[in-house]
C-alpha positions in Angstrom: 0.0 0.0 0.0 3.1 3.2 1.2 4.7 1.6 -2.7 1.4 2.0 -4.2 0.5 5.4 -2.9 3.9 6.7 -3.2 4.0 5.6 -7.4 0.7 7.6 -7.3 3.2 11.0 -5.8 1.9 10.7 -2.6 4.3 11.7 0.5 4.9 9.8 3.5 3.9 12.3 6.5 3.6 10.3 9.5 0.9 12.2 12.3 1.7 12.1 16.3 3.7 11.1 19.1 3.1 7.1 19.2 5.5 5.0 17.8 4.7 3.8 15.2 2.9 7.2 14.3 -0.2 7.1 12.5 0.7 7.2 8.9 -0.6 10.3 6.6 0.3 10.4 3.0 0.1 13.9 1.5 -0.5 15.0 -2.2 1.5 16.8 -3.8 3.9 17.9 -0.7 3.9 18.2 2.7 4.0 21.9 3.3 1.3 22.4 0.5 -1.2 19.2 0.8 -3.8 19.1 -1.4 -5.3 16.2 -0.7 -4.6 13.4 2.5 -4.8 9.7 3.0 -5.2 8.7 6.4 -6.1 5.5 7.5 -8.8 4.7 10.6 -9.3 1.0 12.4 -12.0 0.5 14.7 -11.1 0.3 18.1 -11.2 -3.1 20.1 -11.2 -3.9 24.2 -10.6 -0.4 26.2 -9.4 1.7 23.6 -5.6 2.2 25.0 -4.3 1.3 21.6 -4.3 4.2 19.4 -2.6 3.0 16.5 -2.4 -0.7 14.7 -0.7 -1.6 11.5 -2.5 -2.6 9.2 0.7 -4.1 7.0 4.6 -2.8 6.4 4.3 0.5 6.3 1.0 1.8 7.0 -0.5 2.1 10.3 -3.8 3.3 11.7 -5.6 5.6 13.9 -8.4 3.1 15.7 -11.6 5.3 16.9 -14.6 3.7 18.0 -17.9 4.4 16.1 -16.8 4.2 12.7 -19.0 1.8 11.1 -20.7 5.0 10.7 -18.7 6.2 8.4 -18.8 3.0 6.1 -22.5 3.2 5.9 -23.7 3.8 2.4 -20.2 6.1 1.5 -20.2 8.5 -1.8 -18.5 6.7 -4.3 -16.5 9.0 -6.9 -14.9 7.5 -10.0 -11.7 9.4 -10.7 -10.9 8.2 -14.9 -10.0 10.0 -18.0 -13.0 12.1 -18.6 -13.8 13.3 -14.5 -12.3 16.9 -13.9 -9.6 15.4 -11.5 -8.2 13.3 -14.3 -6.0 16.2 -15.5 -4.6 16.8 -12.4 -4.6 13.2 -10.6 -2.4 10.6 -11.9 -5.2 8.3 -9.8 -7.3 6.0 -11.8 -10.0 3.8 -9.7 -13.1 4.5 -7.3 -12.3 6.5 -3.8 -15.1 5.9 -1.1 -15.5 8.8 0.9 -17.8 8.9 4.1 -21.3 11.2 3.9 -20.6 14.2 5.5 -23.6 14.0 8.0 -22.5 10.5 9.0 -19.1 12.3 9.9 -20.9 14.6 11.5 -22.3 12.0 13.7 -19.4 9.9 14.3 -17.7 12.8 15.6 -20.7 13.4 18.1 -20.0 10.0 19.3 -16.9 10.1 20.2 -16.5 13.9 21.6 -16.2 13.3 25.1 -13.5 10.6 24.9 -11.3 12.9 23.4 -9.4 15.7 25.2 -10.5 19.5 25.6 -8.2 20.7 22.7 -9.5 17.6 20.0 -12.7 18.5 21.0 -12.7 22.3 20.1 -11.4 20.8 16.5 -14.2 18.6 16.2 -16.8 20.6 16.6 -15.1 22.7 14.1 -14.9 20.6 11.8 -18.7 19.8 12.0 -19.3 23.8 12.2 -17.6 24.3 9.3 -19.9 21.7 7.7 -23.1 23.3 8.8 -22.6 27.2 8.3 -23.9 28.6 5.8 -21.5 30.2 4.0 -19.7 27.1 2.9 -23.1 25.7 0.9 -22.7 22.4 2.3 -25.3 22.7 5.5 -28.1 21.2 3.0 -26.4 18.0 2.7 -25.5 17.2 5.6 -28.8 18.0 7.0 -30.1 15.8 4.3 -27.6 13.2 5.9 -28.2 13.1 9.2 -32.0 13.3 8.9 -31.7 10.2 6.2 -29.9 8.5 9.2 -32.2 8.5 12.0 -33.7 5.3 11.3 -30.4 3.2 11.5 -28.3 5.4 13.5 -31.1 7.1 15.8 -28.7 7.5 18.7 -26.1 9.3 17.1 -28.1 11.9 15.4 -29.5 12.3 19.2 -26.0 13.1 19.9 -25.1 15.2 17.4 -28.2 17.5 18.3 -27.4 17.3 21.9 -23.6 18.0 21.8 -24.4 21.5 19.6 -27.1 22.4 21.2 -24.8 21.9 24.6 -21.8 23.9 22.3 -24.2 26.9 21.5 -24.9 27.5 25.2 -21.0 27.3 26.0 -19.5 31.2 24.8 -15.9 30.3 26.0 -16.1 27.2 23.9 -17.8 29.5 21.4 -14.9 31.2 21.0 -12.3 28.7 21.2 -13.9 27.7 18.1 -14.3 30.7 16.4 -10.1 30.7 17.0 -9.5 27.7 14.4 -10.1 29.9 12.0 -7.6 31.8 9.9 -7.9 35.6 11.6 -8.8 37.1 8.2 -11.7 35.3 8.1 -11.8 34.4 12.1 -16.3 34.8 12.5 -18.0 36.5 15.5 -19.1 34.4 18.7 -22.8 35.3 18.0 -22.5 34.5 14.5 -21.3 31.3 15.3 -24.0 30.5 17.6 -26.4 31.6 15.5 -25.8 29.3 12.5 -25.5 26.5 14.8 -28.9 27.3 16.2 -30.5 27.5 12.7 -29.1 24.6 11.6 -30.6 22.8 14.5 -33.9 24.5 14.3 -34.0 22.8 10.7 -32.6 19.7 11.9 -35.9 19.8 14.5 -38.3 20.2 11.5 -36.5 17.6 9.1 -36.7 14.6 13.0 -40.2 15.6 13.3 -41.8 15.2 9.9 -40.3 11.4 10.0 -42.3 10.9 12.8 
């Protein structure tokens, strides 16, 4: 798999303390990474192993809750004739997790993870679901498509922001992550939260 990836003009990065580290390939180079390949594992007994190998070479972060993320993925054909053909030497199929069910899985794991991984989290599932970045539709189409299967987690999800929104210091703390140029105010960031939320409401209670 690190020969195959790296004939593809991947770069070996490896991510964190452990040893081995989790491995992270980057495209095209570190310090300008376009695109990155990192591998997840589920996590087995208590969780104190953070990272397996999965063969020579490449090892894995293990989370718990991930069969979420393999649920009914986006599947995008990269070939010839797609518009990342011209600038991918990658030919096949990449599976790539729906954004709501990442969403979710992150919801499940938030309070296992420290204070500092959970401000990015919840970033990363802000920047989802603000409206700005046009992607809040889909991933409230998502997460409502989920309830039936994975009921619990969207529970979660709607709990842990609607916990988030009431929380200004961790408000701001998220607010931080981004760039200062385009760093957003505390009360716009609760506000979009809250909207999205209020439409999340609508979306549970006309399945019901």
């Amino acid at each position: 798999m690190q020969a195959c990836l790296e004939g593809q003009e991947f770069v070996w990065a490896p991510r964190g303390d452990e040893i081995p580290p989790v491995a992270l390939f980057v495209w095209p180079t570190i310090r300008s990474a376009e695109v990155e390949i990192e591998f997840l594992a589920p996590a087995r007994g208590d969780g104190s192993v953070r990272v397996v190998e999965l063969q020579k070479g490449v090892t894995a972060q293990t989370l718990r809750d991930v069969d979420i993320l393999l649920d009914d993925p986006v599947r995008v054909q990269i070939d010839d004739h797609s518009p990342l053909g011209v600038e991918l030497p990658y030919r096949g199929t990449f599976q790539i997790p729906r954004l709501g069910h990442f969403c979710i899985q992150e919801a499940l794991i938030h309070r296992r993870r420290n204070v500092e991984q959970q401000v990015k989290d919840v970033f990363y599932v802000f920047d989802l679901i603000h409206g700005i970045n046009g992607l809040a539709t889909a991933v409230l189409s998502d997460v409502a498509a989920a309830e039936p299967r994975w009921g619990a987690g969207v529970g979660a999800l709607d709990q842990l922001l609607r916990q988030r929104a009431s929380e200004p210091r961790f408000l701001r703390a998220l607010a931080e992550q981004f760039p200062l140029e385009r760093r957003p105010l505390v009360p716009y960031v609760e506000r979009e939260i809250r909207t999205w939320l209020d439409q999340l409401a609508v979306q549970r209670a006309g399945q019901k």
